[in-house]
Steps between C-alpha positions, in 0.01 A plus 500: 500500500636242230274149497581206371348454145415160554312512839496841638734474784681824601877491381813754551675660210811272494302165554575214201251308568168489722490338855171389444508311183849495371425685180843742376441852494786719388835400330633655793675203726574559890828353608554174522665235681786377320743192653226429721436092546131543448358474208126545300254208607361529172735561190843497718684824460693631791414812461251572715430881678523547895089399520580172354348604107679317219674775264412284223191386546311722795428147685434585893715273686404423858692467770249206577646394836431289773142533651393714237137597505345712193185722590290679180235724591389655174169631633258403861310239250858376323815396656700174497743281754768263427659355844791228542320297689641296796713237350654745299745792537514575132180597285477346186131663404413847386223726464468799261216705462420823285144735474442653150269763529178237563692178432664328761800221406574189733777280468640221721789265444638227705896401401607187392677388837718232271584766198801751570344813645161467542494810724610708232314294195197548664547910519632540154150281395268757692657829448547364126168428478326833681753724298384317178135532598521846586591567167324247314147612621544840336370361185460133568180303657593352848520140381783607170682749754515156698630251259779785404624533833554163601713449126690771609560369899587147330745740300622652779538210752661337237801721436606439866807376571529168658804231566547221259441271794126619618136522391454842313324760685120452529164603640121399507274787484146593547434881348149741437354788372202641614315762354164567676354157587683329211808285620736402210704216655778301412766210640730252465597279778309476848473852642120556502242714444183516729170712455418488939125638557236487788252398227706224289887508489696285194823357395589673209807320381584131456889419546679383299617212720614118413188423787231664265628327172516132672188615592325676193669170305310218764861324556409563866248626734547824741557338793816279319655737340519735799645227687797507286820680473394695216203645611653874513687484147427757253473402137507818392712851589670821347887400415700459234491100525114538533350252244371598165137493574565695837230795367302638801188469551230784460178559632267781558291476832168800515490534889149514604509680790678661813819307604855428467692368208815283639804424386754321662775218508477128592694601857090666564253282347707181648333579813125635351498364130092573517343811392275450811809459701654807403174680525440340887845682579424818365151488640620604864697757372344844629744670306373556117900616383631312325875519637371371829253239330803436271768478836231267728504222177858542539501447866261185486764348262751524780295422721432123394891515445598692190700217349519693178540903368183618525361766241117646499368824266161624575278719322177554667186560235237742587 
């Protein structure tokens, strides 16, 4: 059987381009639609093939309807959820995930609800970034395959077309790579990253939020300047008007023992922003998957009332 060169996955003869990661195959090109209304998310042809694939440029276009729930399960220890949420009939988040022989790549992103299409700016941003990764890492250290893949999503996200009249598309993200106990992580924006443990669990990101830099800068005190309305803005995120210093930031995290390493959007840690809190949910959990682990997070965040999409990715470290 033909696999994809990139990442493995099985492919037919006549496929252009791989499901899993977007990258062309063949110069061979299935039909197309032609006429149609719709359109690529991400460099706007209209020609797009029957599965929703851009012609052009092999971009996967959802159908991303109403209610629409994503489920990964990549392995019993690796899967990922990203769930409307109550409020919401439309997901703005997405979660992409990808296992390279004994590397394991997580990324999360959380759409810009004022930009134009933050559903689809926050796909293009993941896939972008796992496709780049995948190939990056073939002779690139974790932390460059990093920093080249979220050039080329700002690249990508950036081509999208947008009306005159609107915000251009954009995204926060949170992404790592993980290769044995050695997490590689990177973000811009205030999707998080979270090392949960029975022994001592960690917030591994700081966001990139106008909160932390009142904060960080002593113009105000916690407790003020989460009484304000600006509390939840970002000051940083992947899109094309994304300031000039918006460069993510990068660290590496050695975990030092058995337990989970957590990614997830603000519409999750708004309800358990704690390592310990996360860790107190999990705790009960007789279930060591990590799709069910993953899908009881999920429930807990509709459960308080899911006012926002809400993404987790889980890898669970032995």
């Amino acid at each position: 059987m033909n696999t994809c060169p990139s990442c493995d996955t099985p492919v037919l003869p006549d496929d252009r381009f791989c499901e899993a990661c977007g990258t062309p195959l063949t110069n061979h090109s299935p039909p197309s639609i032609r006429g149609s209304t719709a359109t690529c998310a991400k460099c706007g042809s209209a020609e797009l093939d029957p599965a929703g694939y851009c012609i052009q440029c092999g971009f996967r276009n959802l159908d991303r309807g109403s209610n629409e729930r994503i489920e990964i399960a990549r392995s019993p220890v690796f899967a990922g959820v990203s769930d409307p949420g109550v409020r919401y009939s439309y997901n703005q988040d997405f979660v992409a995930l990808q296992t390279l022989d004994s590397t394991q790549i997580l990324v999360v992103c959380d759409g810009v609800s004022s930009s134009h299409a933050p559903d689809r700016a926050s796909q293009i941003v993941a896939e972008t970034i796992v496709q780049q990764i995948t190939e990056q890492l073939q002779y690139a250290s974790p932390e460059t395959a990093m920093k080249v893949a979220v050039q080329a999503a700002f690249r990508a996200v950036s081509k999208m077309p947008y009306p005159e009249d609107t915000e251009p598309p954009s995204t926060t993200f949170v992404g790592a790579i993980v290769r044995g106990k050695t997490a590689t992580i990177a973000w811009l924006g205030d999707s998080r990253a979270y090392w949960i443990s029975p022994q001592k669990g960690r917030q591994l990101t700081q966001d990139h939020s106008w909160l932390n830099e009142v904060v960080s800068l002593g113009k105000m005190s916690e407790a003020e300047a989460k009484s304000t309305g600006n509390a939840h803005a970002i000051t940083r995120w992947v899109g094309k008007d994304a300031s000039d210093d918006a460069e993510p930031a990068i660290v590496q995290f050695e975990m030092p023992d058995r337990g989970y390493l957590l990614l997830c959007s603000d519409g999750l840690w708004n309800y358990a922003a704690t390592a310990e809190q996360l860790m107190d949910l999990v705790r009960p959990i007789e279930t060591k998957d990590a799709m069910e682990i993953s899908l009881k997070l999920v429930d807990y965040a509709r459960s308080r009332g899911g006012h926002d999409n809400i993404t987790v990715a889980l890898l669970q470290i032995e």
